[in-house]
N, C-alpha and C positions, 0 to 999 in steps of 0.2 A: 709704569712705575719703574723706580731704579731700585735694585738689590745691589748694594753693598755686601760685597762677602764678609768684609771684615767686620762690619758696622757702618752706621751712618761714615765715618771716619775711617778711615785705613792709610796707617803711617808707611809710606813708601819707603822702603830698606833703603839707604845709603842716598835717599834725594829732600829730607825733610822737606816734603810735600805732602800735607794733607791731601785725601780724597774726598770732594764733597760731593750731596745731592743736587741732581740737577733737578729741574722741573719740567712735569710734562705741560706742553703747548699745544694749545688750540690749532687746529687744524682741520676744515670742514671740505665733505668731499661732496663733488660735484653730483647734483642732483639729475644733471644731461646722463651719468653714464648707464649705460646698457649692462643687463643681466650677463653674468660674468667674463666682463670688462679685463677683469687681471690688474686694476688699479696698485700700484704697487710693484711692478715686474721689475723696472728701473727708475732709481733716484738720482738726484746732482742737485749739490749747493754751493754756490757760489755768493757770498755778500748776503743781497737781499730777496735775492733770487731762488727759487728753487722751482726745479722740474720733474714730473714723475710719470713715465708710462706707464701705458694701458694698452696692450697691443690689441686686445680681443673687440678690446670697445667697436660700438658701432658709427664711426664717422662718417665716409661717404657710402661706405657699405658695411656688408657685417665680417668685422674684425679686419676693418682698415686699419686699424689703431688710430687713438687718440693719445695728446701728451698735454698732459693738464700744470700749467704754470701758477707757481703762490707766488706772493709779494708780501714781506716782513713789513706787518703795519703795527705800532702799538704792541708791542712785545710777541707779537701771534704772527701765524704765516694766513693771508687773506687770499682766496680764489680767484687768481687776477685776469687767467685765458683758460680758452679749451678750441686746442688747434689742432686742425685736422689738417692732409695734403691734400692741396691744390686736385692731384691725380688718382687719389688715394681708391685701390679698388679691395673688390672682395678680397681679404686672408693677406694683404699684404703684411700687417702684424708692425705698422710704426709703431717705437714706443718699446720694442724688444731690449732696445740700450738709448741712454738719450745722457747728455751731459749740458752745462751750461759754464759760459766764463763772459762776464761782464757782460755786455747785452748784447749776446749771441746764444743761441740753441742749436744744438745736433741731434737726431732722431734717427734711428737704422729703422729699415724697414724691409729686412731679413729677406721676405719673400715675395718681394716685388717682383713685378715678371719682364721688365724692361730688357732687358737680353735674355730671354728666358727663363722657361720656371725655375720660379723662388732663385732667378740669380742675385735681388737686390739690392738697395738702393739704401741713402741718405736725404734730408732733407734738414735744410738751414735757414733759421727764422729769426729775423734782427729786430732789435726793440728800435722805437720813434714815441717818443713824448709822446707826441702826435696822433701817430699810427696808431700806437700797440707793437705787439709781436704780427709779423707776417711773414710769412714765405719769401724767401731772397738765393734760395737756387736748389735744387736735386742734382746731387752727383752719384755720377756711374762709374763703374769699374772700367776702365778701358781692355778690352780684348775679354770682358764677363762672358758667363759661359751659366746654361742654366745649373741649378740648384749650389751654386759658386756660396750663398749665404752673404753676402759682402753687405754688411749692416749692422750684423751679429753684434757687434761692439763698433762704441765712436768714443771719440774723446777729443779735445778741444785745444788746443794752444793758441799763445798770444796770435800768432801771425800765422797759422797752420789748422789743417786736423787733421786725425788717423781714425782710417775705418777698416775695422776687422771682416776677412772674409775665409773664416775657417776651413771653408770646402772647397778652398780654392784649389784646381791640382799641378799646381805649375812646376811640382816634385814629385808628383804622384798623387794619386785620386785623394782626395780630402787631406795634402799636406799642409794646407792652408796660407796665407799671407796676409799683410797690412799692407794699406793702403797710404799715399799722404799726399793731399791738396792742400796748395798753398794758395791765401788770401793775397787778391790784387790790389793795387793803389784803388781800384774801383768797385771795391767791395763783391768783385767775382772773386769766381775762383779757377785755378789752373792745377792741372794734375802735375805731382812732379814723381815720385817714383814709387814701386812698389818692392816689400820688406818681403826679403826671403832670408832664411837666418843660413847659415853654414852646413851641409851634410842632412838638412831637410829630409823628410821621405813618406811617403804615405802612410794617411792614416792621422799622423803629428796634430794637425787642426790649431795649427800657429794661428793666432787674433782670436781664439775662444774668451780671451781676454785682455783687458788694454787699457794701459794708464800712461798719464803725460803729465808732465811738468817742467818746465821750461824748454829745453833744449833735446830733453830725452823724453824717449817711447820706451815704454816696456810691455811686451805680449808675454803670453801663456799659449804652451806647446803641449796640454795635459793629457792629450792621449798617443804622446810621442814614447816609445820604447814599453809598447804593450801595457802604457795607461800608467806607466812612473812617474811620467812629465819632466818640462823640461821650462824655465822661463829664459829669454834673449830682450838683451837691452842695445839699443842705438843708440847715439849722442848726434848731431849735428855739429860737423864740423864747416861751412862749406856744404857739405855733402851731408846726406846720412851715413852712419858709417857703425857698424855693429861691431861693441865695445867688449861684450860680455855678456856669458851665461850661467847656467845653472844648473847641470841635470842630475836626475835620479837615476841614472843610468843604471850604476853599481852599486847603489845603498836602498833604491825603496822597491816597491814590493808593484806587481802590473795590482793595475785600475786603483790605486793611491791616488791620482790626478793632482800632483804635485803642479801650481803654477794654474792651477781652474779659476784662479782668482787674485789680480795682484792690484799693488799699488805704490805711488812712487810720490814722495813731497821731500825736493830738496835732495839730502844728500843721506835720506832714506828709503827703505821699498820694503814689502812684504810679499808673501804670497801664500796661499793657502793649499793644504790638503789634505779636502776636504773627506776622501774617505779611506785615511791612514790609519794601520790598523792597529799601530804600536800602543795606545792607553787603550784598547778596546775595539770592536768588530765598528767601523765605520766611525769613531769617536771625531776623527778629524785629527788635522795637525796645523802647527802655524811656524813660516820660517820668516826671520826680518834679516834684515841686511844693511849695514850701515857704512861710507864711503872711508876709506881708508886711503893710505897714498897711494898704494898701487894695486887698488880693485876694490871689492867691495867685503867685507867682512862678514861674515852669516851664523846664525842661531837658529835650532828649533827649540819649539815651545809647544807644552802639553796642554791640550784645553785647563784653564783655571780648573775645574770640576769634570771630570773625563764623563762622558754620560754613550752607553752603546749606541749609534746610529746616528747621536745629534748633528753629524756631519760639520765640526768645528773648522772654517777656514769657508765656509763656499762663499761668504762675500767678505768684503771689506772696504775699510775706507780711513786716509790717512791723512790727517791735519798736522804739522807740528811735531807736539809729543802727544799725542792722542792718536788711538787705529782703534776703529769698531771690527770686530770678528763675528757675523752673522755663524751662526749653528739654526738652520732651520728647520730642523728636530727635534731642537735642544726642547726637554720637558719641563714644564714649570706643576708644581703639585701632582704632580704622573701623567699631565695631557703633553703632549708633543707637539706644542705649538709655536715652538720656534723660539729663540733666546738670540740677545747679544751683547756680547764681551767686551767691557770699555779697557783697554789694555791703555798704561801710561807709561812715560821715560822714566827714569829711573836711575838711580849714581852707577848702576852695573849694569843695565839696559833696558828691560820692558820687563813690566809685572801689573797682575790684576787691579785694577778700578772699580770692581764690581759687575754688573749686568744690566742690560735695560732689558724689563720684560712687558709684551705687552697689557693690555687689559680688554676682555669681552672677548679674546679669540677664543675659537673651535681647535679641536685636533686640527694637523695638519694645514694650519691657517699659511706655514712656512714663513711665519715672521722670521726677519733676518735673512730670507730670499734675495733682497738689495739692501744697503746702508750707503747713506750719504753724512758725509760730517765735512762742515766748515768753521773751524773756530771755536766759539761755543755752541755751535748750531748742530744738531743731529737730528737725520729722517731714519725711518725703518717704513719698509713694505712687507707686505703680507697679502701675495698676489692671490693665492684661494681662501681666503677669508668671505663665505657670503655673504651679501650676492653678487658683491661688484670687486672685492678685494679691499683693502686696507691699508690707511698711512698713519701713522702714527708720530708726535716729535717732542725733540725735550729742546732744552737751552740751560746754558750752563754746566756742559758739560766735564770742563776744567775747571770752574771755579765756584760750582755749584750753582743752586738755583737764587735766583734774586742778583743781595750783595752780600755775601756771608761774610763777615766779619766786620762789619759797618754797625758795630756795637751801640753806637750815641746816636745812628741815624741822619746823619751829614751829611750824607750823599759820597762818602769817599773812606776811604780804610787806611790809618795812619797809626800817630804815636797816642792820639787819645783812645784811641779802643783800645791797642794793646797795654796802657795804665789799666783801662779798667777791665779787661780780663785777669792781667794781674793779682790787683786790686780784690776782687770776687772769687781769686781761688781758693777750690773745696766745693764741699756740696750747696748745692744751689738751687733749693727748688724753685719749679717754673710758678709763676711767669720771670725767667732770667735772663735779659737779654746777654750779658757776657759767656753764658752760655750758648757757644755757637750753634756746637750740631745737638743740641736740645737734649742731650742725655744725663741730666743731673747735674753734674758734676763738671766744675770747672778745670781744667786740666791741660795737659802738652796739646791735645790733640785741638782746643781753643785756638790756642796761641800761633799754630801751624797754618787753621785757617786764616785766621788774619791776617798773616804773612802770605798766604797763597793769595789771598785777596786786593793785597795793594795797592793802593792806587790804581783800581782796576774798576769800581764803579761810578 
C-alpha cells in the first residue's frame, strides 16, 4: 500500500503538484524458486521489462542464482523467463545486481570462480521475438584475481556496460574499480578500460555501487576514509575521463557509508547514507545533486520520518522528478519490515511523496533492500521475506493510480473535468466523482490533480 504523509494528497511547497495514490500491481512469483532463493536482492525496470534477482535460488546448482524476467501485459507485470547461466555452478550467486535497458539484461555473478575464488563474472542475455531472452556472452575481468567480487554491481548503457568489482586491489587490497565493455557492431562485446578514481587506497571498495546514464557512470567508494564514503563520476569524452566527486572526508562521521548507494538520471544523481547518524543511531541520510555550470550542486536530506536503525538511503532509484529511498528497517506499526520513500521535484528541490509499504511482510523481511522505478512503474524487494523472498509493485507513481482526474470518464484529463470540479466545489459526499482523492470535499487539492493529470491518460 502507499502512505501518504500528508494525506491521500500533499501539496508540494512551491511546485503546485499534487501527490497522488498510486496502485498496487499484480505481480506473481515464480513457483520454480527454491527455498530461500533471496527473490528480491536486485531489481531494474526498464519500459516493459523488468528483471529481478535471486542469487541463492537453485539453478544449475544450489545458489547459482537465478534472474527471473516480467513482461507488463494488461496493466500487471506477467512472469515471462526464469534464466539461469549456461555455466552457472554451486554459490556463484547470479542475480547479486542485474539491470535491463531495451532488450538486453546484465546479471553479476559476484562469486564466480572463473579466475579464482569468488573473482566473478557477468552474464548478458538479449531478447528475439523469436527466441526469448538467452545467453549472448560472459564477461571477465581482464587480469581478475580471486575473491576480486567483479559483478557486485552491473549497469547497462546504450552501447556500453559497467561492472563493479569492489575487491579489486589495484590501489590496495579491496580498493575496488569499475569495469567497462563496450558492445560491437556484432553484438559481442570488447573490453575497453578499467575505472580507478584519483588518490584510490585500500579498503575504499569503489563499484560497491553503480549507476549509468547516458554518457556517465557513477560508483560509490563507501568504505573509503574509515567508512565516510566517497562517490566519483566519469563522463565520456572520447575517452572515460573522471569529472568529479564527493567525499566525506572532513564533514561525516567513519562507517556513515556515505555513497553505498547512488543514482544518476539526466542532469541528476543521489546517493545515500545509509547509516548516518545525524537524525538518530543508524536513521540514514539522503544527499542529491543537481548539474550546474560548473559541477554539480548538492543537498542533504533527513529521512521524511527519522526512525533509529531504518537505515534511510541503502537503496535507490531515480526516474525524472521521482527517487525511491529504500530504509530497510524502516518500521511500519513497530515491525521493521522495511519502508520506501517516494521523494519528488519540487520549485526548491525534493520533498516527501509519501511511502510505499509493503503488505503480509515479517520483521526483517528488508523491504526496500533494492527499488527499481521507471516512469510510473515501481518495484520493491524484500530479499528475506519467507521462504523464497518477495516483489512487490505499484503503478502510477507520479500521477497516481488509474487516471485521477478524468472526472467525466473520457479517457483523457482536460478543460471538462476541471468545469466540473469546479462546478462541485464544497462538500461532496461520495459517491462523487469530481472528488478526486475521495476525501469529502471538493477543493485546491482536486483541481491540482487534474492538472497533474493532463493529458496523460
Amino acid at each position: 500500500m502507499l502512505r501518504i504523509t500528508t494525506g491521500i494528497t500533499a501539496l508540494l511547497i512551491g511546485s503546485g503538484v499534487a501527490a497522488a495514490e498510486p496502485c498496487e500491481v499484480e505481480l506473481p512469483l515464480s513457483g520454480e524458486a527454491t527455498l530461500d532463493a533471496m527473490i528480491g536482492t536486485a531489481v531494474s525496470i526498464d519500459g516493459d521489462w523488468a528483471v529481478v534477482g535471486a542469487p541463492l535460488d537453485t539453478g544449475n546448482a544450489w545458489a547459482s542464482g537465478v534472474i527471473y524476467v516480467y513482461e507488463w501485459i494488461d496493466a500487471g507485470w506477467a512472469l515471462h523467463s526464469r534464466l539461469v547461466a549456461d555455466d552457472g555452478d554451486i554459490g556463484d550467486m547470479m542475480g547479486v545486481s542485474v539491470d535491463v535497458l531495451g532488450d538486453q539484461i546484465i546479471a553479476g555473478a559476484w562469486f564466480d570462480n572463473d579466475a579464482g575464488s569468488n573473482s566473478g563474472a557477468a552474464y548478458v542475455f538479449d531478447y528475439d521475438s523469436s527466441l526469448g531472452w538467452t545467453q549472448s556472452a560472459k564477461l571477465v575481468m581482464p587480469g581478475a584475481a580471486p575473491e576480486d567480487a567483479f559483478g557486485r554491481t552491473v549497469a547497462l548503457g546504450a552501447d556500453f556496460c559497467a561492472i563493479g568489482a569492489p575487491l579489486d586491489d589495484d590501489q590496495g587490497p579491496t580498493s575496488g574499480s569499475v569495469c567497462v565493455f563496450n558492445r560491437t557492431g556484432t553484438g559481442g562485446w570488447t573490453f575497453e578500460t578499467k575505472l580507478l578514481h584519483p588518490g584510490g587506497a585500500a579498503g575504499d571498495q569503489l563499484g560497491l555501487s553503480l549507476a549509468v546514464d547516458g554518457d556517465r557512470i557513477l560508483s560509490g567508494a563507501p568504505w573509503s576514509n574509515d567508512g565516510r564514503g566517497e562517490i566519483h563520476l566519469w563522463e565520456r569524452f572520447g575517452t572515460w575521463t573522471h569529472t568529479w566527486y564527493m567525499t566525506m572526508e572532513s564533514v561525516g562521521a567513519p562507517s556513515d557509508y556515505f555513497g553505498f548507494s547512488v543514482a544518476i538520471d539526466g542532469d541528476r544523481m543521489a546517493a545515500g547514507t545509509y547509516r548516518d547518524d545525524s537524525y538518530g543511531e543508524d536513521a540514514g541520510s539522503l544527499w542529491t545533486m543537481v548539474r550546474v555550470f560548473d559541477g554539480w550542486a548538492y543537498t542533504k536530506h533527513p529521512p521524511p520520518t527519522p526512525q533509529v536503525g531504518a537505515c534511510f538511503g541503502v537503496s535507490l532509484a531515480l526516474s525524472g522528478e521521482r527517487l525511491l529511498v529504500g530504509s530497510y528497517y524502516g518500521e511500519v506499526n513497530g515491525v521493521s519490515t522495511g519502508t520506501v520513500d517516494v521523494m519528488g521535484v519540487t520549485g526548491t528541490g525534493w520533498a516527501s511523496m509519501g511511502s510505499l509499504v509493503g503488505t503480509g511482510l515479517v520483521a526483517e523481511a528488508e523491504f526496500g533492500w533494492a527499488v527499481g522505478l521507471d516512469g510510473e512503474r515501481a518495484l520493491v524487494g524484500a530479499p528475506y521475506q519467507p521462504s523464497v523472498g518477495d516483489l512487490q509493485a505499484w503503478d502510477g507513481i507520479a500521477t497516481g493510480c488509474g487516471c485521477p482526474g478524468d472526472v467525466d470518464g473520457d479517457g483523457s484529463v482536460g478543460v471538462n473535468d476541471l468545469l466540473a470540479v469546479l462546478e462541485s466545489w464544497g462538500d461532496c459526499p461520495a459517491p462523487c466523482d469530481p472528488d478526486v482523492d475521495d476525501n469529502g470535499v471538493v477543493n485546491v487539492d482536486d483541481v491540482l490533480l487534474v492538472i497533474a493529470g493532463w493529458n496523460n491518460c
